[in-house]
C-alpha positions in Angstrom: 7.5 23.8 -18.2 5.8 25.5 -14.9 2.8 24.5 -13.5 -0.6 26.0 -14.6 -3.8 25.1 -12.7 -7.2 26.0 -13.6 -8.2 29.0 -11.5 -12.3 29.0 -11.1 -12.3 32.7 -10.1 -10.7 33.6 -13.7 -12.6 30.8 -15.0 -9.3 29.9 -16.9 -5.8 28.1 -16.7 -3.2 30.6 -15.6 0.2 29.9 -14.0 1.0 28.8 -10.5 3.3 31.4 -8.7 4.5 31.6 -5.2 5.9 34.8 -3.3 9.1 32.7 -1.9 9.8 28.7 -1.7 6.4 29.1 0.6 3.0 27.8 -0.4 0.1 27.7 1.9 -2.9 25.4 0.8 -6.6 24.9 3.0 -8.7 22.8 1.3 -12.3 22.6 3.0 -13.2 19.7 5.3 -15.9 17.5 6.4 -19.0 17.9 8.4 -18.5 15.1 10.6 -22.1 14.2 10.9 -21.6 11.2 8.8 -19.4 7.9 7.6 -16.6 9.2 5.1 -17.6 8.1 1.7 -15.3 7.8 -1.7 -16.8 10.9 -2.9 -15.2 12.8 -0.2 -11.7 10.7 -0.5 -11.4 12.2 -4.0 -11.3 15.5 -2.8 -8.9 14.5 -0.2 -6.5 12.3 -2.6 -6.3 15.2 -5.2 -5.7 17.4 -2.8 -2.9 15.2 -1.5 -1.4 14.8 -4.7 -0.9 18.5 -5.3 0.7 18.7 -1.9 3.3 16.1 -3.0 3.5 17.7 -6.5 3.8 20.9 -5.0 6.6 19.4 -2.5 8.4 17.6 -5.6 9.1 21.0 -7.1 10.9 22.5 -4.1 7.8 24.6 -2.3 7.3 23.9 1.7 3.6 23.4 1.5 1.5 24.8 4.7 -1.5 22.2 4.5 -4.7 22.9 6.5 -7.6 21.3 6.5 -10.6 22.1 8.7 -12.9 20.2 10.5 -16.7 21.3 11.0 -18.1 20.2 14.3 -20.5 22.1 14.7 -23.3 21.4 12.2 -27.5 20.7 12.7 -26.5 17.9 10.8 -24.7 16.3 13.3 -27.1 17.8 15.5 -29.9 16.4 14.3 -27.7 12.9 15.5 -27.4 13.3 18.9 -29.3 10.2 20.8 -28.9 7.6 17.9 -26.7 5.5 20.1 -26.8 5.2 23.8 -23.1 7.5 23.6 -24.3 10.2 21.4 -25.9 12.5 24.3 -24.8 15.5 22.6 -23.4 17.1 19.5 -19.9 17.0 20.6 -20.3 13.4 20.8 -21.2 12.9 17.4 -18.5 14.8 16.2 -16.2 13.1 17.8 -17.0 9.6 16.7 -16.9 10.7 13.2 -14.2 12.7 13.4 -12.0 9.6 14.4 -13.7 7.5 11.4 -12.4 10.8 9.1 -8.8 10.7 10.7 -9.2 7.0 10.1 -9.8 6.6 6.5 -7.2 9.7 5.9 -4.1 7.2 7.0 -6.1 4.2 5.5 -5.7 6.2 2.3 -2.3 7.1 3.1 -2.5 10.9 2.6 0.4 12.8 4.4 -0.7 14.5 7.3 -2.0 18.5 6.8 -0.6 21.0 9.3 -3.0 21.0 11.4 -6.6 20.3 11.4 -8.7 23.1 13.1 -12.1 22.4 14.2 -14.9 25.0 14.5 -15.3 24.5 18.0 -11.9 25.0 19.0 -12.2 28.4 17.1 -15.3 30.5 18.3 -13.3 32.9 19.8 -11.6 33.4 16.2 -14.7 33.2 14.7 -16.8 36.2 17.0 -13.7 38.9 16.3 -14.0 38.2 12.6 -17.5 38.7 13.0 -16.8 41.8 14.9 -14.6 42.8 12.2 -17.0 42.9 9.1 -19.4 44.4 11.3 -17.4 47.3 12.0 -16.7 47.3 8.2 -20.2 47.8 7.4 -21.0 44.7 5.9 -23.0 43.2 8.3 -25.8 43.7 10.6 -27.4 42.3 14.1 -31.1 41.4 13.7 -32.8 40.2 16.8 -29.4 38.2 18.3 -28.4 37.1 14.4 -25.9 38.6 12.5 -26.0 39.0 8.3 -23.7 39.7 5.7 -24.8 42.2 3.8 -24.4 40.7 0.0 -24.8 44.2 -2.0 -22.1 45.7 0.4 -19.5 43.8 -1.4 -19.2 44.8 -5.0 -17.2 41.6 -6.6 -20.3 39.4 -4.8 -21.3 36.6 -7.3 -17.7 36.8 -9.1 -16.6 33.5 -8.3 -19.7 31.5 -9.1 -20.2 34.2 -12.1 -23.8 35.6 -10.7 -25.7 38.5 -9.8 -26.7 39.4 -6.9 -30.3 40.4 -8.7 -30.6 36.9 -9.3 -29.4 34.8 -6.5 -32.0 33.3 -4.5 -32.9 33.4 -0.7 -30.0 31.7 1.5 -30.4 30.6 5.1 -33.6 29.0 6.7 -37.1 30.1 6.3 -37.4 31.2 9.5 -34.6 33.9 8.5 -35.8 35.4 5.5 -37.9 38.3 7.8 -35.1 39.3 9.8 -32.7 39.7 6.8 -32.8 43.0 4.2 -32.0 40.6 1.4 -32.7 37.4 0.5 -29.3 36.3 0.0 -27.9 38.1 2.7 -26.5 35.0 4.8 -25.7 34.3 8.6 -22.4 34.9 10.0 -23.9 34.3 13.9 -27.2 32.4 14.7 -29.3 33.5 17.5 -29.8 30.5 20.0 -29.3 27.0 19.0 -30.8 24.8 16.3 -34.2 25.0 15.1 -36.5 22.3 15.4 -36.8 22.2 12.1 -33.5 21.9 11.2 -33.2 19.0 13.2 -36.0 17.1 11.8 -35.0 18.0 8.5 -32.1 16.2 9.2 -32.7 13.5 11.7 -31.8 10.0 10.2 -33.8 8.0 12.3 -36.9 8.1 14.7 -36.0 7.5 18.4 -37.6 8.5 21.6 -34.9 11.4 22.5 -36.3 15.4 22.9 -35.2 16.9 20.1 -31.5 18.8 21.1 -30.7 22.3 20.2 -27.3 21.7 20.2 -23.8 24.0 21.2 -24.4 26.9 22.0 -21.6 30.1 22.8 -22.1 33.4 24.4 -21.1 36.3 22.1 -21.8 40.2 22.1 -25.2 39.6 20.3 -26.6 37.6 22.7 -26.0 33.1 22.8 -25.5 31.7 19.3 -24.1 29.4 17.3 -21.5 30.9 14.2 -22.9 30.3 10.5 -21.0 27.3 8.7 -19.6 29.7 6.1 -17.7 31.9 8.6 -15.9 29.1 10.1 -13.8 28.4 7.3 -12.9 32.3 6.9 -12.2 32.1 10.7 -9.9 29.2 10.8 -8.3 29.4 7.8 -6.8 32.6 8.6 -5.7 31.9 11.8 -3.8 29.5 10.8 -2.1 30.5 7.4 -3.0 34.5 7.5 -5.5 36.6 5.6 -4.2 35.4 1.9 -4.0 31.9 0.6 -2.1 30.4 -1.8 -4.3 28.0 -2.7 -7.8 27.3 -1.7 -9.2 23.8 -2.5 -12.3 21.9 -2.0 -15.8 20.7 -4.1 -17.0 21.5 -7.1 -20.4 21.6 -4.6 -18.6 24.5 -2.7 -18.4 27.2 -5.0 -21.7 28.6 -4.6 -22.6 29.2 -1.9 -20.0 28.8 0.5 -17.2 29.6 -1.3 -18.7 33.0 -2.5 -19.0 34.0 0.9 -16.0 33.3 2.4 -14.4 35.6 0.0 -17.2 38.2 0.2 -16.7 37.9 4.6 -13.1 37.8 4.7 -12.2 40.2 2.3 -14.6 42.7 3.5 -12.9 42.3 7.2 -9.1 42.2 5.8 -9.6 44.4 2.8 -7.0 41.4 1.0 -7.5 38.9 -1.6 -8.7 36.1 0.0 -7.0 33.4 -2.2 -5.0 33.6 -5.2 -5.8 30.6 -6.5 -9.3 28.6 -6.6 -9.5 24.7 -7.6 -12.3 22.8 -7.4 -12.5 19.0 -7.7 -15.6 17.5 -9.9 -18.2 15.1 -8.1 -17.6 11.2 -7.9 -21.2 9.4 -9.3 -22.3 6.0 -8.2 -25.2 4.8 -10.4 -26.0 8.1 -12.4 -25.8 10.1 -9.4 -24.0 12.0 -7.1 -22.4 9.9 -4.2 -24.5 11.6 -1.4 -24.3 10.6 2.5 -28.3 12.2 2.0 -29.0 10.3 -1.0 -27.6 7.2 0.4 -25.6 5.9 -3.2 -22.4 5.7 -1.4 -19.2 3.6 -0.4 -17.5 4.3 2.6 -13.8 4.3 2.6 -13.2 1.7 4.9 -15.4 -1.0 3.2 -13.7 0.2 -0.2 -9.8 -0.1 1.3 -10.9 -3.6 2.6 -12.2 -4.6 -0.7 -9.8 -2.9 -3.2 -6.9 -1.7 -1.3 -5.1 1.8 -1.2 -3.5 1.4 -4.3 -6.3 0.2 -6.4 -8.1 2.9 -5.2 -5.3 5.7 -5.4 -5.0 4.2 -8.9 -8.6 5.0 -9.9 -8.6 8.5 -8.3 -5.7 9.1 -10.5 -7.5 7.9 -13.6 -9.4 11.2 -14.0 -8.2 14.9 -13.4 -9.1 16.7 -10.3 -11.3 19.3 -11.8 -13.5 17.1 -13.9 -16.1 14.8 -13.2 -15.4 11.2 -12.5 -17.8 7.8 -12.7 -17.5 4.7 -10.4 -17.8 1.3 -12.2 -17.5 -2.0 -12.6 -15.6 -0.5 -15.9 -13.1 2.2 -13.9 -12.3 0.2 -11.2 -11.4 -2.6 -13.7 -9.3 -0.2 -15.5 -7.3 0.9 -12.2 -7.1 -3.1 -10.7 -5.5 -3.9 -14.2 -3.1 -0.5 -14.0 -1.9 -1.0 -10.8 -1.2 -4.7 -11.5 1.0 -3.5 -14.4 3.1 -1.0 -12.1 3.7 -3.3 -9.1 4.2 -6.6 -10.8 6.7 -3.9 -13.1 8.0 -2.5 -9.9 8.8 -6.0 -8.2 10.4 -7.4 -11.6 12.5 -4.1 -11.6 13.4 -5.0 -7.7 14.3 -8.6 -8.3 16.4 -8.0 -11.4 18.2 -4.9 -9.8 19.4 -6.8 -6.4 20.5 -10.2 -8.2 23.7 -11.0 -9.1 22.9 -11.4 -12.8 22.6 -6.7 -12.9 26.1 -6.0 -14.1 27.3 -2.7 -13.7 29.0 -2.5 -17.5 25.2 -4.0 -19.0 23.7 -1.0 -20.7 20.5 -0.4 -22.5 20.6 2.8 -24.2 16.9 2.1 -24.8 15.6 0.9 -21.6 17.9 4.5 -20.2 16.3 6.8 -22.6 12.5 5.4 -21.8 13.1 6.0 -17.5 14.1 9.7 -19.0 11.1 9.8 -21.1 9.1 9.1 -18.4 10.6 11.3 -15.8 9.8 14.5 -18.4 6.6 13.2 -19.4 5.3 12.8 -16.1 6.5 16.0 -15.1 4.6 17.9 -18.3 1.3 15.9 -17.4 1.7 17.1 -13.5 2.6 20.6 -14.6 -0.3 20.5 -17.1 -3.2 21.5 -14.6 -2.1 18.1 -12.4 -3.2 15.8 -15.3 -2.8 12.4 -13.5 -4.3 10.2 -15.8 -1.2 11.1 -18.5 1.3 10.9 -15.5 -0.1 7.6 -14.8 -0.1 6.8 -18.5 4.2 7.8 -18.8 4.5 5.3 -15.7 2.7 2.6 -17.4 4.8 3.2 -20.6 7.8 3.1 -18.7 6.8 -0.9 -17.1 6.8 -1.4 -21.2 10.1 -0.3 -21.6 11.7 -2.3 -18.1 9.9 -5.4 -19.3 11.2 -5.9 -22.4 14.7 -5.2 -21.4 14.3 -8.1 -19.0 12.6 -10.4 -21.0 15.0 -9.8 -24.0 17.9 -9.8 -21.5 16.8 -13.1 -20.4 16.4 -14.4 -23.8 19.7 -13.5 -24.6 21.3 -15.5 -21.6 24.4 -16.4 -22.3 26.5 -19.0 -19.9 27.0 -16.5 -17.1 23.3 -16.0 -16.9 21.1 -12.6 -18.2 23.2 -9.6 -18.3 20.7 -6.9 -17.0 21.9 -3.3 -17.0 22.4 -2.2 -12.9 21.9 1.4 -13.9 19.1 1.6 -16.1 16.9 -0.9 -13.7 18.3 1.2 -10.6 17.6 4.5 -12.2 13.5 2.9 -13.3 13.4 1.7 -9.8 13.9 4.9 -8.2 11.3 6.5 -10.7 8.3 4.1 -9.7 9.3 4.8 -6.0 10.0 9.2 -6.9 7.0 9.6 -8.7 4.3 6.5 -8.2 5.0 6.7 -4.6 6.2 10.2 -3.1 4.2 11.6 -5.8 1.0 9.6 -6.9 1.0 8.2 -2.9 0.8 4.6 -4.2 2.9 2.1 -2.1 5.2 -0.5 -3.6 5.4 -1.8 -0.6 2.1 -2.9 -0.6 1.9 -4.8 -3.9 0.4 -7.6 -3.0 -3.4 -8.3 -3.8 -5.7 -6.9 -1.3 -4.5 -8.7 1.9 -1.2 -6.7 1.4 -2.3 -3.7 1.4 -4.5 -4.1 4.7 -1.4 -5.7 6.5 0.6 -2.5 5.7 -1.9 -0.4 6.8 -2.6 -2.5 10.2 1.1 -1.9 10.3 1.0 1.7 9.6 -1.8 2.2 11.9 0.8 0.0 14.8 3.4 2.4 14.4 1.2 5.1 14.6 -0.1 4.6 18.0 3.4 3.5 19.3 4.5 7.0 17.9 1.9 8.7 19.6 3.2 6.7 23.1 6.0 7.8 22.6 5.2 11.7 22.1 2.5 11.6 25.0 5.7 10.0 27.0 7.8 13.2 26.2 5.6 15.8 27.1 5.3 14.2 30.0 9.0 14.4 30.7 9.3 10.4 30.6 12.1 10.1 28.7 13.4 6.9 29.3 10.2 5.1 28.6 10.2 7.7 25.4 13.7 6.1 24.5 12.2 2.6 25.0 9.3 2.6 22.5 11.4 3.7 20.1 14.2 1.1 20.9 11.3 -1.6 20.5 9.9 -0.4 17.1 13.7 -0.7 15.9 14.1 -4.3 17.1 11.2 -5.0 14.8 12.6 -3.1 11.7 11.1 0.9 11.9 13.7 3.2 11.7 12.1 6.3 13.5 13.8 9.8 13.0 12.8 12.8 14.6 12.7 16.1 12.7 11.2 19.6 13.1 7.6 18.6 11.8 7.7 15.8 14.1 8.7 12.2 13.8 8.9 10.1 10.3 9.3 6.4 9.8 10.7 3.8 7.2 10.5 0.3 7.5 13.4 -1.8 6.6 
């Protein structure tokens, strides 16, 4: 069975091709004006998963993921705390919280992750570009996408372009021809009334216009939709694979980063579109606006990475998904079933009581079961809850074989079958680990959890000594820190993506 994904541009499930063992995948960042929340970590675990599903069948996955720093959200932030004196200082401080709660949730690492200000150069030649196209227009130091240029406009979030209402600010509706017509450059820097719009708190600071950039229109700031259209493409070229992000996204930002990027490349902008549903907490939305949210620090202390990774994977990526007394329940009991399962399987496997001519035909034939079901669920439009479900059946199956192999102890002790608990084994680790990103080694109640991920985080920030020590030529010192983290048990190996660890 291949996989099939549901593509929200055909509005149906269709099957996932590549051109070549190649598959590029941007899935659409945070505006780092606030605290990561759980809402946002579903979008990023999904998104993680069908990076390690997509690396499980064989495909080198390009993963970028974009950061947006420049925002009159974050903006409208600036002079909060004594260190915030302007935007790029509120950026940064959530931008490290987001990098943060990524490795707290132990998602691998993307490619790269751009940030808008880092790409304004990018940015003003695609602008250039669909200007010259004849899709957009300068008005008074602003540029505008022209919405009934672009014929397929409305295709993706299945409207008309008769019907769609204004976009943009207020104060932009006179300069534009059409209502919908939306900004690719901003003339000067933030409104005042974008700020207060968004300003959290009162405090005695002039209100800041934030980051401004000189362009051929005049000083500006870009519009948020360009951005992604802009850094995406610089990093993985003018045609995705797969583009993921929000089921919030789809109108109307991402309507118009096909409608600018297609109408500067004259290419498909994406051949595939998946959208995640919305997290709810309480009936609603989780919203950093509405204020209903968890952030995913306090939740890792509380529940752990793999209670949490457990939930995400209790409900498919594209539909909606409820937190609850009732869900997390559900995932605390789950994930107690797989690790105490996991650490049985362990035990038995490395004692002297697995013998290597022990077999259970029936314990065998469930790890194969399990394997193929898990593999149909994944390839069934990444349907984690029934991949989850043919792991759970498979603790079943490795339980009873010990318990009734213990039972049946005869005077040389239980006779468990090597194979069969080796080859179950390797399947939590394959598929519950490499796949779902849950962590066996980790299995403990809470506590464990945060003590592997204090660990994680150690090795880490020795790793990055170590790299800053190379580029700086300092090879000896280079060659020491990685001595040191072997004397305590991580095995570091360097490859051409960088450097990997295992602990042993």
């Amino acid at each position: 069975m291949t996989l099939s994904v549901t593509d929200t541009l055909r509005d149906e499930r269709v099957a996932f091709t590549a051109d070549g063992d190649e598959v590029s995948l941007y899935v659409c960042g945070l505006t780092v004006s606030d605290d990561p929340h759980l809402g946002h970590a579903r979008l990023w675990v999904h998104a993680d998963v069908l990076h390690r599903w997509l690396d499980h069948l064989g495909y080198d996955v390009r993963h970028v993921e974009n950061v947006t720093d420049v925002n009159e959200k974050i903006t409208a932030r600036v002079g909060e705390r004594e260190d915030w004196h302007a935007e790029p200082d509120v950026a940064e401080t959530f931008t490290a919280e987001i990098f943060e709660a990524m490795r707290g949730l132990n998602l691998r690492r993307a490619e790269v992750y751009p940030r808008v200000s880092g790409h304004i150069p990018e940015i003003i030649d695609l602008v250039e570009s669909i200007v010259e196209a004849g899709y957009a227009y300068e008005s008074n130091g602003s540029v505008y996408f022209d919405v009934t240029a672009f014929e397929n406009y409305g295709a993706l979030s299945n409207q008309e372009v008769a019907e769609l209402e204004a976009q943009g600010e207020p104060d932009e509706r006179s300069e534009k021809r059409h209502p919908a017509d939306f900004a690719l450059w901003k003339a000067g820097g933030v409104s005042e009334a974008a700020v207060e719009e968004h300003r959290k708190h009162d405090h005695d600071v002039a209100l800041p216009d934030g980051e401004t950039w000189d362009s051929p229109w005049g000083e500006g700031r870009p519009g948020w939709h360009v951005e992604c259209s802009a850094m995406s493409m610089t990093h993985l070229g003018d045609t995705l694979d797969v583009h993921m992000g929000g089921r919030d996204l789809v109108f109307p930002h991402h309507e118009n980063e096909i409608a600018q990027s297609e109408a500067a490349t004259g290419e498909t902008f994406a051949r595939y579109w998946l959208h995640a549903g919305l997290l709810s907490m309480e009936g609603e939305k989780m919203s950093s606006s509405i204020g209903n949210f968890w952030t995913v620090p306090d939740a890792l202390e509380e529940l752990g990475v793999n209670v949490l990774r457990t939930f995400y994977a209790g409900a498919a990526y594209r539909s909606e998904q409820a937190l609850t007394d009732e869900t997390i329940a559900e995932a605390e009991e789950r994930w107690d079933r797989l690790s105490r399962t996991y650490d049985r399987a362990v035990d038995a496997v490395d004692s002297v009581d697995a013998h290597t001519k022990a077999a259970d035909e029936s314990l065998r034939s469930a790890v194969e079961t399990a394997r193929d079901d898990f593999a149909a669920a994944m390839n069934d439009d990444l349907n984690v809850r029934e991949a989850t479900a043919a792991l759970l059946a498979l603790t079943d199956a490795v339980n009873r074989h010990l318990d009734d192999a213990a039972t049946e102890t005869s005077a040389g002790g239980p006779e468990y079958d090597y194979r069969g608990l080796r080859r179950a084994v390797e399947t939590f680790e394959e598929l519950g680990e490499d796949v779902l990103g849950l962590r066996f080694d980790a299995a403990g109640p809470g506590v464990g959890d945060g003590e592997v991920t204090l660990a994680d985080d150690l090795v880490d920030l020795v790793l990055d000594l170590r790299e800053a020590a190379r580029e700086a030529g300092e090879y000896e010192r280079a060659d020491e820190l990685r001595d040191a983290l072997e004397d305590v048990g991580v095995v570091v190996e360097d490859g051409p993506e960088g450097p990997t660890y295992r602990f042993e």
